[in-house]
C-alpha positions in Angstrom: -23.8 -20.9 -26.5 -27.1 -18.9 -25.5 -26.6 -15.0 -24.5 -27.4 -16.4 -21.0 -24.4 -19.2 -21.1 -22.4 -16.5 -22.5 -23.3 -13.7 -19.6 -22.9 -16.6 -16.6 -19.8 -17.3 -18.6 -18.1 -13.7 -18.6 -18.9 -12.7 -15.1 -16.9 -15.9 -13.7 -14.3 -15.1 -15.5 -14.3 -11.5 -14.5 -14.7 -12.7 -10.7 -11.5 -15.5 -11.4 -9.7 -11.3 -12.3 -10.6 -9.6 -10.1 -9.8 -12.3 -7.3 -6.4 -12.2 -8.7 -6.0 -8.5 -9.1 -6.6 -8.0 -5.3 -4.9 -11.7 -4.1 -2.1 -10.6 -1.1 1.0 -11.8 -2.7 3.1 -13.9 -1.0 4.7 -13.5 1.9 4.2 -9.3 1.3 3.7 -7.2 4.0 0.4 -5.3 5.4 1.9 -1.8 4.0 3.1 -3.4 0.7 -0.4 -5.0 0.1 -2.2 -2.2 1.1 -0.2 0.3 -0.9 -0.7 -1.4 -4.0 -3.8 -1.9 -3.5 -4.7 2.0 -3.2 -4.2 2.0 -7.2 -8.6 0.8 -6.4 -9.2 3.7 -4.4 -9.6 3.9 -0.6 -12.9 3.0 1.7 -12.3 2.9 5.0 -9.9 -0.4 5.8 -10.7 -2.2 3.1 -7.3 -3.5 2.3 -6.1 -3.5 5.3 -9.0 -5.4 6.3 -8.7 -8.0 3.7 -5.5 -8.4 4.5 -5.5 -9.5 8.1 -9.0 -11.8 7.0 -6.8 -13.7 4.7 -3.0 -13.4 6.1 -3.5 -12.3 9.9 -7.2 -13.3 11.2 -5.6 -13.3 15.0 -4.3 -9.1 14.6 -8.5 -8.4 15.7 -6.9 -5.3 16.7 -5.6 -4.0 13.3 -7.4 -1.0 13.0 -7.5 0.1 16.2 -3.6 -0.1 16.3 -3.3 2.0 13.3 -6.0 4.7 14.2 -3.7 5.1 17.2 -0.9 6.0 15.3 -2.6 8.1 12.6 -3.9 5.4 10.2 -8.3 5.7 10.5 -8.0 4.5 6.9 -6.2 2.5 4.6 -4.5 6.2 2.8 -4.0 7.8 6.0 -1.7 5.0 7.0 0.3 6.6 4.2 -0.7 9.9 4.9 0.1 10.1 8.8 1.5 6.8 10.1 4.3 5.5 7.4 6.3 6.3 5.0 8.4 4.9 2.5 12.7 4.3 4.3 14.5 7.6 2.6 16.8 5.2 0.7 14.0 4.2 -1.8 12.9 8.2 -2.1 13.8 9.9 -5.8 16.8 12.0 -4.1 16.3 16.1 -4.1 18.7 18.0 -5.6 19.7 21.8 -6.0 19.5 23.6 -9.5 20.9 27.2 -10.2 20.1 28.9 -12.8 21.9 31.4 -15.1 21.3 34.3 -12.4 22.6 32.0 -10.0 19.4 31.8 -8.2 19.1 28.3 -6.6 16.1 26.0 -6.2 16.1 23.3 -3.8 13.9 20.2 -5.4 12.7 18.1 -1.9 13.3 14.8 -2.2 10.0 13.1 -3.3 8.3 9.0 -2.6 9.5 6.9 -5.5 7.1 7.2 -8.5 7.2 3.4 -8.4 7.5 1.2 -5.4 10.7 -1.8 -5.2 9.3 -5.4 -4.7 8.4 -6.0 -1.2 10.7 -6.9 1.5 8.7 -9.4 3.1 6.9 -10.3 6.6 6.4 -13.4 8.2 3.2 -15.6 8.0 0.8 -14.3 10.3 2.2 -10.7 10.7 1.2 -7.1 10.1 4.4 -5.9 10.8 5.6 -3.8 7.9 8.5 -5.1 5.6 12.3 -3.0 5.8 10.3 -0.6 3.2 8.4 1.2 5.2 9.6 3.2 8.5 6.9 5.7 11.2 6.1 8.9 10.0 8.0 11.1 12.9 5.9 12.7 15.2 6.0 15.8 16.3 
């Protein structure tokens, strides 16, 4: 195999990974997908964008929708819009210590998040996950 063969050879099969790395799994939800996907950093609505090309081509609105509700790129829609449902948050608890001095620990987002819930074809409706970040 010439260097060349070998070069042509390497970058397919780095294309064939990286085409899986960022495939939409199925039947996950927009927040899921995009989530995950943050693990590759954030620029602009990338994710989100790729998701509605290859799942939801018809929600043309997608962006527009979110940047309404706090979401002008694919972490604010974590930062402002949604959040993880409370019952998959690592729970807060109250330590005292020997003085009996207590500290209140705030609940906190799971360090890892469960499988998702699912959305139906076509949709960018979050899975059960996910719930609106109240507003004030």
């Amino acid at each position: 195999m010439t260097t060349e063969n070998l070069i042509t050879s390497t970058e397919g099969e780095l294309r064939e990974l990286a085409a899986e790395l960022i495939a939409v799994r199925e039947g996950e939800c927009l927040l899921c997908y995009v989530y995950r996907m943050l693990e590759f950093g954030c620029t602009g609505f990338r994710w989100a964008g790729h998701y509605r090309d290859t799942r939801a081509p018809r929600a043309t609105g997608l962006e527009r929708r979110l940047g309404r509700i706090g979401g002008f790129c694919d972490c604010e829609i974590f930062m402002n819009a949604y959040q993880p449902t409370l019952r998959v948050w690592t729970p807060g608890s109250t330590i005292v210590d020997e003085r009996g001095f207590e500290e209140v620990i705030e609940p906190e987002w799971p360090e890892q998040m469960p499988l998702c819930l699912g959305s139906g074809p076509g949709s960018t409706k979050p899975c059960l996950l996910w719930v609106r970040v109240p507003r004030w």
